[in-house]
LUMLUMDREN-92778 format. One line per 10 residues: number of its first residue (from 1); their letters; for each residue x, y, z of N, C-alpha, C. Coordinates in steps of 0.2 Angstrom, whole numbers, plus 2048, in hexadecimal, padded with zeros to 3 digits. Layout:
! LUMLUMDREN-92778
NUM> a> X Y Z X Y Z X Y Z | ...;
***
This chain:
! LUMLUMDREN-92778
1> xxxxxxxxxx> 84E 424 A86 853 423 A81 85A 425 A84 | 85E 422 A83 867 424 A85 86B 427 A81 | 86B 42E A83 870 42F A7D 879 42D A7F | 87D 42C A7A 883 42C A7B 887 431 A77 | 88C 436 A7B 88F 439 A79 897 435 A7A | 89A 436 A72 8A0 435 A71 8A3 43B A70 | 8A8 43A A73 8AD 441 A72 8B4 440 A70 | 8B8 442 A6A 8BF 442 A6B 8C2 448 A6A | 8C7 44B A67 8CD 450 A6C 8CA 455 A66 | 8C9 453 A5F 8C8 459 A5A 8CC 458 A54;
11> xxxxxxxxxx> 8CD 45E A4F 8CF 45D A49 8CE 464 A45 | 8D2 469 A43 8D2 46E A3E 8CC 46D A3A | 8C8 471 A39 8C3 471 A34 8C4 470 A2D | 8CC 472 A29 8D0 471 A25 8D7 470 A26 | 8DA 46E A22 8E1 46C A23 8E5 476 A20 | 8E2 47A A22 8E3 482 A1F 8E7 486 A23 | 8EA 488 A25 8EF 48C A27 8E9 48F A2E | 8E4 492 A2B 8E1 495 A2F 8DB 493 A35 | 8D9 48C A30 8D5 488 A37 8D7 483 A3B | 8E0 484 A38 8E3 480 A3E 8E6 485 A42;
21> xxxxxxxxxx> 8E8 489 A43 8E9 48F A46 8E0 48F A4B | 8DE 490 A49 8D5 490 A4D 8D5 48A A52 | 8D8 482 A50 8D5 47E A53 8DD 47D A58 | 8E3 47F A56 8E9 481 A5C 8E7 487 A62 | 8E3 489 A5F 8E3 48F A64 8DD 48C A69 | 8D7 48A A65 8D2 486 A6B 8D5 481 A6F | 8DB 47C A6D 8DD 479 A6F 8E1 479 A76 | 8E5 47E A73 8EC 47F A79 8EA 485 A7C | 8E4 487 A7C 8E1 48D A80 8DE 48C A88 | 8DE 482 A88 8D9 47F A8C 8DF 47F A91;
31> xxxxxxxxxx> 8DC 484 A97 8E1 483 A9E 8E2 47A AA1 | 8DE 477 A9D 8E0 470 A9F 8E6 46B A9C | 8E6 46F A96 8EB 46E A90 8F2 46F A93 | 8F1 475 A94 8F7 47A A94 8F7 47D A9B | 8F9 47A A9F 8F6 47B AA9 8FC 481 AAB | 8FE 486 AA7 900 48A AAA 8FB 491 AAC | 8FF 496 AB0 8F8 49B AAF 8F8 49F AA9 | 8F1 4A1 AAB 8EF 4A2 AA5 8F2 4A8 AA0 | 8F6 4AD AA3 8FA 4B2 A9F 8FF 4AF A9C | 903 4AA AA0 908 4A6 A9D 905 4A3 A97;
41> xxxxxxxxxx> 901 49C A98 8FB 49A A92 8F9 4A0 A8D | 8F8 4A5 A8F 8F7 4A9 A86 8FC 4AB A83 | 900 4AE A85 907 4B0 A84 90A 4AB A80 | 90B 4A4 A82 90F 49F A7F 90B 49B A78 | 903 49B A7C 900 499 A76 8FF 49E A6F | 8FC 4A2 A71 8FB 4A9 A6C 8FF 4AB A69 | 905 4AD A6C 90A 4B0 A68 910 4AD A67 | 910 4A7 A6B 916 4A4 A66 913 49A A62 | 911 498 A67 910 494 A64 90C 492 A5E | 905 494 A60 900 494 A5A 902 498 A53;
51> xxxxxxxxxx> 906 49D A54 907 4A0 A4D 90E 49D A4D | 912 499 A4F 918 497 A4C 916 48F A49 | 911 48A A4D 910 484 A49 909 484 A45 | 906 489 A45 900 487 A3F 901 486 A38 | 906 48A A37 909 48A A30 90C 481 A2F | 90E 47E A33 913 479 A31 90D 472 A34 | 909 474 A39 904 46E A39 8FF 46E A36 | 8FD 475 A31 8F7 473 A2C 8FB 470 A25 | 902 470 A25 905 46C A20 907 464 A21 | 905 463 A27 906 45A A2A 8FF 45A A2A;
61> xxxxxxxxxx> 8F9 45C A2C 8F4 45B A29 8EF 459 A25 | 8F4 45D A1D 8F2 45E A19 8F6 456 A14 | 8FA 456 A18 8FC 44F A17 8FA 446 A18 | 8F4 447 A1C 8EE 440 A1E 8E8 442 A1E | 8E9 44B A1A 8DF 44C A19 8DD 446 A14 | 8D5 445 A16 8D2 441 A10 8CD 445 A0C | 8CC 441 A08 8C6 444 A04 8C1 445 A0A | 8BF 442 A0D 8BA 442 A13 8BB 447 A18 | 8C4 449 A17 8C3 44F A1F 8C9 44A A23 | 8CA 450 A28 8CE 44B A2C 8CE 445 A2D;
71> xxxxxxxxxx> 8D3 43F A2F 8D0 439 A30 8CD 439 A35 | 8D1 43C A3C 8CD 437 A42 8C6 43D A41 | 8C3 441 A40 8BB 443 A3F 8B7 43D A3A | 8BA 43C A34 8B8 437 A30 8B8 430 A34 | 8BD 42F A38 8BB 428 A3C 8B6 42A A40 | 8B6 42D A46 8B0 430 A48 8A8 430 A48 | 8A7 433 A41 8A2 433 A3D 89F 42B A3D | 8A4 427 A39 8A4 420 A3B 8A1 41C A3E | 8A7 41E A43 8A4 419 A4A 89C 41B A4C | 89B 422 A4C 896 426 A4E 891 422 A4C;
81> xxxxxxxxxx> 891 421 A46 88A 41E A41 88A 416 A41 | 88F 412 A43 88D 40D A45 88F 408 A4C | 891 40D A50 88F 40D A56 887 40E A57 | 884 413 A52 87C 415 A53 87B 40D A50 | 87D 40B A4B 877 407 A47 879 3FF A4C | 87D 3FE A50 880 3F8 A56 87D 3F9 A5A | 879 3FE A5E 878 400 A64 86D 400 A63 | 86C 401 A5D 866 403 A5B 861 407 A5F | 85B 407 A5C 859 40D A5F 855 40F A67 | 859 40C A6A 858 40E A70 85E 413 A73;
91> xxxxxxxxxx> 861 414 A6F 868 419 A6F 868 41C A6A | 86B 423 A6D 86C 429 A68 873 42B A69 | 879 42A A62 87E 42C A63 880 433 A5E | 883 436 A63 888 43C A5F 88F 43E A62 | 88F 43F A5C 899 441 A5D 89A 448 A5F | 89E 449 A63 8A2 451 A63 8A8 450 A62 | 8AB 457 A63 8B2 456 A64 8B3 45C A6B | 8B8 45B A6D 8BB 45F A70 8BC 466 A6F | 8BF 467 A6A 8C5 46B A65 8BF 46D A5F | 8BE 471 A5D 8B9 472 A54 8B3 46C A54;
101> xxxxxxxxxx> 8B2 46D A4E 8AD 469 A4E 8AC 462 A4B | 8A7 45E A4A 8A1 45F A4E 8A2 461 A56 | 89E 466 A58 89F 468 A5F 89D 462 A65 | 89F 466 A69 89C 462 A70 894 463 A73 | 895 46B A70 88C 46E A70 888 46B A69 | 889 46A A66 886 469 A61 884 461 A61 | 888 45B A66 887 455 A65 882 457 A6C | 881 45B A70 87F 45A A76 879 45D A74 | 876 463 A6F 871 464 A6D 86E 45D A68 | 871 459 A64 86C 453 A62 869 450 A68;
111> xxxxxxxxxx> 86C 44F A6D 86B 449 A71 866 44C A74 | 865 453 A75 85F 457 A77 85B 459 A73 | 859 459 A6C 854 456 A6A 850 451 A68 | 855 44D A67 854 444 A68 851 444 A71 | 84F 449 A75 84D 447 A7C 84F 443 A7E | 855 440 A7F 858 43A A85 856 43C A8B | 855 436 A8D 856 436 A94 85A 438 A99 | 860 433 A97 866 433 A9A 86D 431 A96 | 873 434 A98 879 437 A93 87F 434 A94 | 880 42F A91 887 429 A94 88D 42F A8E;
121> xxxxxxxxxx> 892 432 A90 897 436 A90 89D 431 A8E | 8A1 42F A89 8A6 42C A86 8AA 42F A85 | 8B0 435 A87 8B4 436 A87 8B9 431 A81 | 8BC 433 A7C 8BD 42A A77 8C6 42C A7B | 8C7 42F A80 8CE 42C A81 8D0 428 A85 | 8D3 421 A84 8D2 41C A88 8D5 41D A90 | 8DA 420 A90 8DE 420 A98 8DE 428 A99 | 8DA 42A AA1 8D8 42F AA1 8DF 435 AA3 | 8DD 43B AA1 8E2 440 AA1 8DE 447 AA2 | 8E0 44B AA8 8DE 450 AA8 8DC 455 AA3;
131> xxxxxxxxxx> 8E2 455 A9E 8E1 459 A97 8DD 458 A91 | 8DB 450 A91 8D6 44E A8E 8CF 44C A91 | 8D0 448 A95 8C9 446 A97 8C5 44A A9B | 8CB 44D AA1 8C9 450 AA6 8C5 458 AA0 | 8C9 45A A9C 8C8 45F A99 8C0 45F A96 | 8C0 458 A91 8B9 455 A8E 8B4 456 A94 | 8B4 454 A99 8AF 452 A9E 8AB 459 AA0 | 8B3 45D AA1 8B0 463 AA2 8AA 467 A9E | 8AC 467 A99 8AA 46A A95 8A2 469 A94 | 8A1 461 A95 89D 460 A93 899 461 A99;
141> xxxxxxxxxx> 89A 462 A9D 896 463 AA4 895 46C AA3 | 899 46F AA2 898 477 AA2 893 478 A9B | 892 474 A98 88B 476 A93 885 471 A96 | 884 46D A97 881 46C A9D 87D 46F A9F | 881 472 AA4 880 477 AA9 87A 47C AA6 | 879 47E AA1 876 481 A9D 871 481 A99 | 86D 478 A9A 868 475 A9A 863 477 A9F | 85D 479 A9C 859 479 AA3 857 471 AA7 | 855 46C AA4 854 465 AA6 85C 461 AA3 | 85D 45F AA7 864 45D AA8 862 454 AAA;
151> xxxxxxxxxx> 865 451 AA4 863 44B AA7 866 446 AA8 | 867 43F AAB 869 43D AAF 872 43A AAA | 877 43C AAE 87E 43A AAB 880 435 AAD | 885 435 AAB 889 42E AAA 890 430 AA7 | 895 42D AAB 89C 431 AA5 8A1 42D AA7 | 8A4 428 AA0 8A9 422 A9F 8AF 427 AA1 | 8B4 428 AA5 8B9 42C AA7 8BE 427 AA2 | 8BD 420 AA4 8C6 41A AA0 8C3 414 A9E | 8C6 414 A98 8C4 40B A98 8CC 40A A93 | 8CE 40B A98 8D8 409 A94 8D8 402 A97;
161> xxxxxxxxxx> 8D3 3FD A9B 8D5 3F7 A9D 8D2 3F3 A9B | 8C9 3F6 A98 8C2 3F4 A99 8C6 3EC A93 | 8C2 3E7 A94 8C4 3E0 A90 8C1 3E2 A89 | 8BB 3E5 A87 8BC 3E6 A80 8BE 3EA A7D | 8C0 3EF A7F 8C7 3F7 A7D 8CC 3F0 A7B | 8CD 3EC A7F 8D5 3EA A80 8D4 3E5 A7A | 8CE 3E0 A7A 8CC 3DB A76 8CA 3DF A6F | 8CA 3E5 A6C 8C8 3E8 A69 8CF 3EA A63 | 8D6 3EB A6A 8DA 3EB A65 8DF 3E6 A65 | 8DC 3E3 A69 8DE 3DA A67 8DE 3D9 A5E;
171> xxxxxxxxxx> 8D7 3D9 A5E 8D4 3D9 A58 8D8 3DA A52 | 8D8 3E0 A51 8DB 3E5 A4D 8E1 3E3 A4D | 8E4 3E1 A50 8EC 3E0 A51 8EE 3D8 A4E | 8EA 3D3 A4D 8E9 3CC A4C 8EC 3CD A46 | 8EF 3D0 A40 8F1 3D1 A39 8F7 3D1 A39 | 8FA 3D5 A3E 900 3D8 A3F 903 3CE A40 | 900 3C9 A42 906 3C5 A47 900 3BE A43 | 8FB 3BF A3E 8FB 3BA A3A 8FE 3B8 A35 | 904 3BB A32 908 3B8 A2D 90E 3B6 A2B | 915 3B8 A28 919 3B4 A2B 91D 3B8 A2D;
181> xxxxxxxxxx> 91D 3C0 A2C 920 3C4 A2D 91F 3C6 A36 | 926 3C8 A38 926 3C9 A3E 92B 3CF A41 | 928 3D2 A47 92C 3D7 A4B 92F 3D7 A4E | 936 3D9 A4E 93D 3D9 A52 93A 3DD A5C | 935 3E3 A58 937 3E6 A61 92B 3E7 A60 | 92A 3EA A65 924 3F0 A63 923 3F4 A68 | 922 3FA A67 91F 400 A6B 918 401 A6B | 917 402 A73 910 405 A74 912 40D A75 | 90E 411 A70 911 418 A6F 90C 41C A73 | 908 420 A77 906 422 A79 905 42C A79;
191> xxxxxxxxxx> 902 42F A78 901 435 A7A 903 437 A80 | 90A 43A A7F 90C 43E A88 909 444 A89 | 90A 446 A8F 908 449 A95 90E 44E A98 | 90B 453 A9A 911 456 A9E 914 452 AA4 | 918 451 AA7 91B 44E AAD 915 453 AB4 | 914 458 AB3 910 45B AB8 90C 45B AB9 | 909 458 AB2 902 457 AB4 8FE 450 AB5 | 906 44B AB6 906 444 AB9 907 445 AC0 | 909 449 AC4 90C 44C AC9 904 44C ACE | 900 452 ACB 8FC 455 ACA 8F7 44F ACD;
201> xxxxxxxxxx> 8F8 44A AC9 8F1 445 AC8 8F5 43F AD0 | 8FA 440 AD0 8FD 43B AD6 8FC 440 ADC | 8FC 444 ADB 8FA 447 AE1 8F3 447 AE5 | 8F0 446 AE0 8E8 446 AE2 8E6 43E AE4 | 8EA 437 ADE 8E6 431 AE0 8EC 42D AE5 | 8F4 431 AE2 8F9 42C AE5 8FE 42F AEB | 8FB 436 AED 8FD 439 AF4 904 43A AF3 | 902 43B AEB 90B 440 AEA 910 43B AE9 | 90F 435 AEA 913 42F AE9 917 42E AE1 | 914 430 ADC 915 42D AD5 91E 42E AD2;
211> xxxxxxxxxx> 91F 428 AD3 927 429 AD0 929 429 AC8 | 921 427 AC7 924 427 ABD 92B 420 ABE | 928 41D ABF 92E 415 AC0 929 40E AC0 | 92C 40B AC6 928 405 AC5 923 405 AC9 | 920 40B ACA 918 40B ACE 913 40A AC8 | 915 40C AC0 912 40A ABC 913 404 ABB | 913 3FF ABE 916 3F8 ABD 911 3F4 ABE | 90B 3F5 AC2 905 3F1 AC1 900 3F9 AC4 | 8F9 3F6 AC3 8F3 3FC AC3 8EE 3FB ACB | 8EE 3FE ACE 8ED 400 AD6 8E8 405 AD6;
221> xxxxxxxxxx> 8E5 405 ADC 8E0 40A ADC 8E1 40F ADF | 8E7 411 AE0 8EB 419 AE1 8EE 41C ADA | 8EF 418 AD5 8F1 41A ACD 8EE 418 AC9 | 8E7 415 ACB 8E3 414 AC5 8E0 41B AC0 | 8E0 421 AC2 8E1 428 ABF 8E8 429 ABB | 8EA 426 ABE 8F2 428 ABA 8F3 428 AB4 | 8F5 42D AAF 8F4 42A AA9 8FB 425 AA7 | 900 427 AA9 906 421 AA7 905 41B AAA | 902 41C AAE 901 413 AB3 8FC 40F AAE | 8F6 416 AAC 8F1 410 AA8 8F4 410 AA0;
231> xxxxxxxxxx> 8F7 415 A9E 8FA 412 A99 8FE 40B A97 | 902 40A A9D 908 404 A9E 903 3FF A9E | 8FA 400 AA1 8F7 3FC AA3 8F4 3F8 A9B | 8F1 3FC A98 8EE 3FB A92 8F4 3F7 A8E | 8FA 3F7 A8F 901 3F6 A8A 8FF 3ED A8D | 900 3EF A95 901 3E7 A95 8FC 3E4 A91 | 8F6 3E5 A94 8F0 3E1 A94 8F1 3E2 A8A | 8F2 3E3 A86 8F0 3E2 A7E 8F7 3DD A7E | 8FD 3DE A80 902 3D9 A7F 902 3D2 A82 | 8FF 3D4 A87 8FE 3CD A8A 8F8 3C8 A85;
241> xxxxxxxxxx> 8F3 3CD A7F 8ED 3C9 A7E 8F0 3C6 A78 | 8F6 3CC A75 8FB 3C8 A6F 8FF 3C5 A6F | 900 3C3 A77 907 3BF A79 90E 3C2 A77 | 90F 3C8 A76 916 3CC A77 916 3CB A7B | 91D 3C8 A7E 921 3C8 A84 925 3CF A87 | 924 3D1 A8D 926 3D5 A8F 92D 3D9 A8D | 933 3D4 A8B 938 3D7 A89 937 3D8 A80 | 932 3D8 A7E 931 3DA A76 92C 3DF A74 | 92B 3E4 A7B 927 3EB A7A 92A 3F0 A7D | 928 3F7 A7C 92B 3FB A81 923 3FF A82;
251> xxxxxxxxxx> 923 403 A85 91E 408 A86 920 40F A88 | 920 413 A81 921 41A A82 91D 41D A80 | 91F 425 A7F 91A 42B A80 91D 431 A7B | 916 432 A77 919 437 A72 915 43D A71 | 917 442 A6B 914 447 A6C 915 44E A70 | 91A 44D A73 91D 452 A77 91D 45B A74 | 91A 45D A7A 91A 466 A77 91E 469 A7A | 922 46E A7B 928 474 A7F 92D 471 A82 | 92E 473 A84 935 470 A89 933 46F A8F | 930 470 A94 92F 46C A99 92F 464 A9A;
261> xxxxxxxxxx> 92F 45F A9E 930 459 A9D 92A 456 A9D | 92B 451 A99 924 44C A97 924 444 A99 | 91F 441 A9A 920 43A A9D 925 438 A99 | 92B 433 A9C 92E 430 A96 92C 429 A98 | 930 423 A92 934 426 A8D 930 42A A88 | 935 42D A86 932 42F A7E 934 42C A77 | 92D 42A A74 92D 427 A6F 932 427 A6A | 933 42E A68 939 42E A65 93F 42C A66 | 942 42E A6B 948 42B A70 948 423 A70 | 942 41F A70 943 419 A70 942 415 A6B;
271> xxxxxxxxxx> 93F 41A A66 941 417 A5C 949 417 A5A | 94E 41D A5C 952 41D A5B 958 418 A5F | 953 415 A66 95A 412 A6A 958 40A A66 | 952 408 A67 951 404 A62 956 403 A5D | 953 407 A57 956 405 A52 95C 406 A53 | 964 409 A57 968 407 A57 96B 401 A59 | 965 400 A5E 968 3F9 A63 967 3F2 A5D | 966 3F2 A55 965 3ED A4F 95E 3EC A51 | 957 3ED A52 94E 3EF A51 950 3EF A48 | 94F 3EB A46 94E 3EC A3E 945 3EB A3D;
281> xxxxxxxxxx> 942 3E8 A40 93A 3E9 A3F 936 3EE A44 | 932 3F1 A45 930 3F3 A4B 926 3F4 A48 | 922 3F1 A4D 91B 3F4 A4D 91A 3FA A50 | 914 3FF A53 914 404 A56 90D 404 A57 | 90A 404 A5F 904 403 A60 905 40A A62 | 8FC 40E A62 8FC 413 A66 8F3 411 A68 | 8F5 40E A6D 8EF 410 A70 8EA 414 A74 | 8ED 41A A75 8EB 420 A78 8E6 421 A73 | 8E8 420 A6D 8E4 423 A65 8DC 41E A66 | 8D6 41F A64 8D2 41B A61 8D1 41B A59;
291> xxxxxxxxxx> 8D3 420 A57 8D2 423 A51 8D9 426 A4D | 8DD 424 A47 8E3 427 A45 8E0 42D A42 | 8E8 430 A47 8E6 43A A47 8EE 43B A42 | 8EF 441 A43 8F5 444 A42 8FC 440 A46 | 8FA 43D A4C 900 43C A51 900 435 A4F | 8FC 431 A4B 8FC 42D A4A 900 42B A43 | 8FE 42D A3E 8FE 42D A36 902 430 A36 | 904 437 A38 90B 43A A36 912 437 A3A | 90F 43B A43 914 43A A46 918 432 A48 | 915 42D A45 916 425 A48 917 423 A41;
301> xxxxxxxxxx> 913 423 A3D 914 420 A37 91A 424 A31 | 918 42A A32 91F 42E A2D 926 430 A32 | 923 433 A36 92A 438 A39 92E 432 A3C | 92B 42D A43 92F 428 A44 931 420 A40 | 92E 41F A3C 932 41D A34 937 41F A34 | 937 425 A33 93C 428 A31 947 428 A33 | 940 42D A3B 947 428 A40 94A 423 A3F | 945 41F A3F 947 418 A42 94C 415 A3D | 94A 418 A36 94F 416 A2E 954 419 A2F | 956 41F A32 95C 425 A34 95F 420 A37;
311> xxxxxxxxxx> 95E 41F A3D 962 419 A44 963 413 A40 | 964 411 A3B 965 40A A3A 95F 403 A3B | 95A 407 A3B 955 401 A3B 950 400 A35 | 94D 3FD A35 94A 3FC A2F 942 3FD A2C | 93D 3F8 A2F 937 3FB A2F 934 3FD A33 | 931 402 A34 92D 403 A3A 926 404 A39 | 922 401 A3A 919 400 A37 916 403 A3E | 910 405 A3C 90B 408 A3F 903 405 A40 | 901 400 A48 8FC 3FB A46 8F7 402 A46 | 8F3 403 A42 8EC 406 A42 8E8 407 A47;
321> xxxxxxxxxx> 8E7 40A A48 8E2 40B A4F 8DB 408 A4E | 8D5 409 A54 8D0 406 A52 8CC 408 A4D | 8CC 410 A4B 8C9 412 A48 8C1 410 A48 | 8C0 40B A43 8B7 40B A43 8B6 403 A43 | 8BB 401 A44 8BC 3FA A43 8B6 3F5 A47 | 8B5 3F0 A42 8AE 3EC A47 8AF 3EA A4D | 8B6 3E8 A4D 8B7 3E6 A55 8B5 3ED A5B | 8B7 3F2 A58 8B7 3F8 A5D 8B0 3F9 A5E | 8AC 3F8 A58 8A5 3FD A58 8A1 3F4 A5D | 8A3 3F0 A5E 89F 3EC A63 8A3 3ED A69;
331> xxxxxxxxxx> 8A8 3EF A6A 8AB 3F0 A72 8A9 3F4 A74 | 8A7 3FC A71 8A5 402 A73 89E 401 A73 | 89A 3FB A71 892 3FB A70 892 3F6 A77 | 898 3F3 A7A 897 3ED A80 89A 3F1 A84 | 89C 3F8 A84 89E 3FD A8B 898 402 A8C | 894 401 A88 88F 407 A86 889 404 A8A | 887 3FC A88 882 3F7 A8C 883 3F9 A93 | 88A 3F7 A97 88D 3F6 A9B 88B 3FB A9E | 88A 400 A9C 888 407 AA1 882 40A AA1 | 87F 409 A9D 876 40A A9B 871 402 A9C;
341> x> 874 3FE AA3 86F 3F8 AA3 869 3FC AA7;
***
């Protein structure tokens, strides 16, 4: 039997003051997260940052809890069980998170007593990043480690280009551009990065080359690691599949934490020049997301709304991610084939 381990970044066990404070401190405690040293990392995480935003992120949390829990663990949970019932029972799937729970030991103990044989590893973030995926893989190798019969691995590091990821949000997006209404501009909104830890990654595949320009311009096998080159990469390939012409997208980067510098552009910076430049409609892809989370549902659909009504523009909508959607659960069930023949 094959087990599949899916894995995404986590989720506060409540929208509470105090187990979001728990799940910021697991979070940004992760030397892959936060790549400074480590005195520096507890100093900034401990005492200033986790007790100055817990308070105000379990209140944006508290703001797209469901009756069911967070959303992206409820989407999760979802995909979890009908990925299981698509893939059938020659496959054992479990969820973890990164971050709180369900844990990563705890999806790695099902798959160990369901006896698998062997562990196809899914990191669910599509374009790889030291902070994320690299941080997931570790982890999951360090409990591993731990197993006395360790058995045989397998591990999706990206699938930002794979044709059913792409055909998946094809899919989903086919709503958006069947009816009569239509979009002045759209943005691929992405999760950023610190700029050094794009550095970091050109160092090792692009010999220190990465100019953050038009190297992201097409995808090579010296920036295939990169995460803003596979970013730009995924942008084309889903616009190409909806026929947006290149001058009617942009692709930037959000989410930004400290002051240090972050891949640009930044998302918000380009809602605002948008909407001055008369962008009276705008969509908003985020495809780094599989699942709408907090960066999704607050920061793209309420707070950048928002701007974009400030600046002079007018609507700005949010396509939904893949969430659990049937197209997704046959792409992730035809990436899954693909690796367990």
């Amino acid at each position: 039997m094959y087990g599949i381990l899916l894995v995404n970044l986590g989720t506060p066990g409540s929208p509470s003051v105090a187990d979001v404070r728990k799940y910021l401190s697991e979070f940004l405690n992760d030397p892959r997260v936060i790549d400074i040293s480590g005195i520096a990392r507890t100093l900034l995480v401990n005492a200033i940052i986790v007790p100055f935003r817990s308070p105000k992120t379990a209140a944006l949390y508290r703001q797209i809890w469901t009756e069911k829990g967070s959303p992206l663990l409820m989407y999760g949970k979802e995909l979890e069980e009908k990925l299981q019932q698509e893939l059938g029972g020659n496959y054992h799937v479990a969820l973890g998170m990164r971050y709180g729970n369900p844990s990563i030991r705890s999806a790695l103990d099902r798959l160990k007593a369901a006896m698998v044989d062997k562990i196809l590893v899914i990191p669910l973030y599509p374009q790889y990043a030291s902070s994320s995926t690299g941080s997931t893989i570790e982890e999951t190798l360090r409990l591993l480690k731990e197993w006395n019969v360790i058995p045989s691995l397998d591990i999706i590091s990206s699938f930002h280009a794979h044709p059913a990821f792409i055909e998946a949000w094809t899919e989903t997006a086919k709503k958006y551009f069947s009816g009569s209404e239509t979009y002045d501009h759209f943005l691929f909104s992405f999760h950023g990065i610190p700029e050094r830890q794009l550095q970091k990654a050109s160092d090792h595949y692009c010999a220190g080359s990465c100019r953050s320009g038009n190297c992201c311009d097409e995808q090579t096998d010296n920036n295939r690691y990169c995460y803003r080159a596979s970013c730009f990469h995924t942008a084309r390939l889903i616009a190409a599949n909806l026929h947006i012409p290149g001058s009617k997208y942009t692709v930037c980067f959000q989410s930004r934490l400290g002051r240090t510098e972050w891949i640009k552009p930044y998302t918000d910076a380009m809602v605002r020049e948008k909407a001055s430049a008369g962008v009276r409609r705008m969509l908003v892809f985020a495809p780094s997301f599989v699942a709408d989370c907090l960066e999704t549902l607050h920061e793209i659909r309420e707070e950048y709304a928002r701007l974009f009504r400030e600046h002079g523009g007018g609507e700005l909508h949010l396509a939904e991610s893949l969430n659990a959607h049937p197209a997704w659960i046959k792409a992730l069930a035809a990436i899954v084939r693909e690796h367990t023949r």
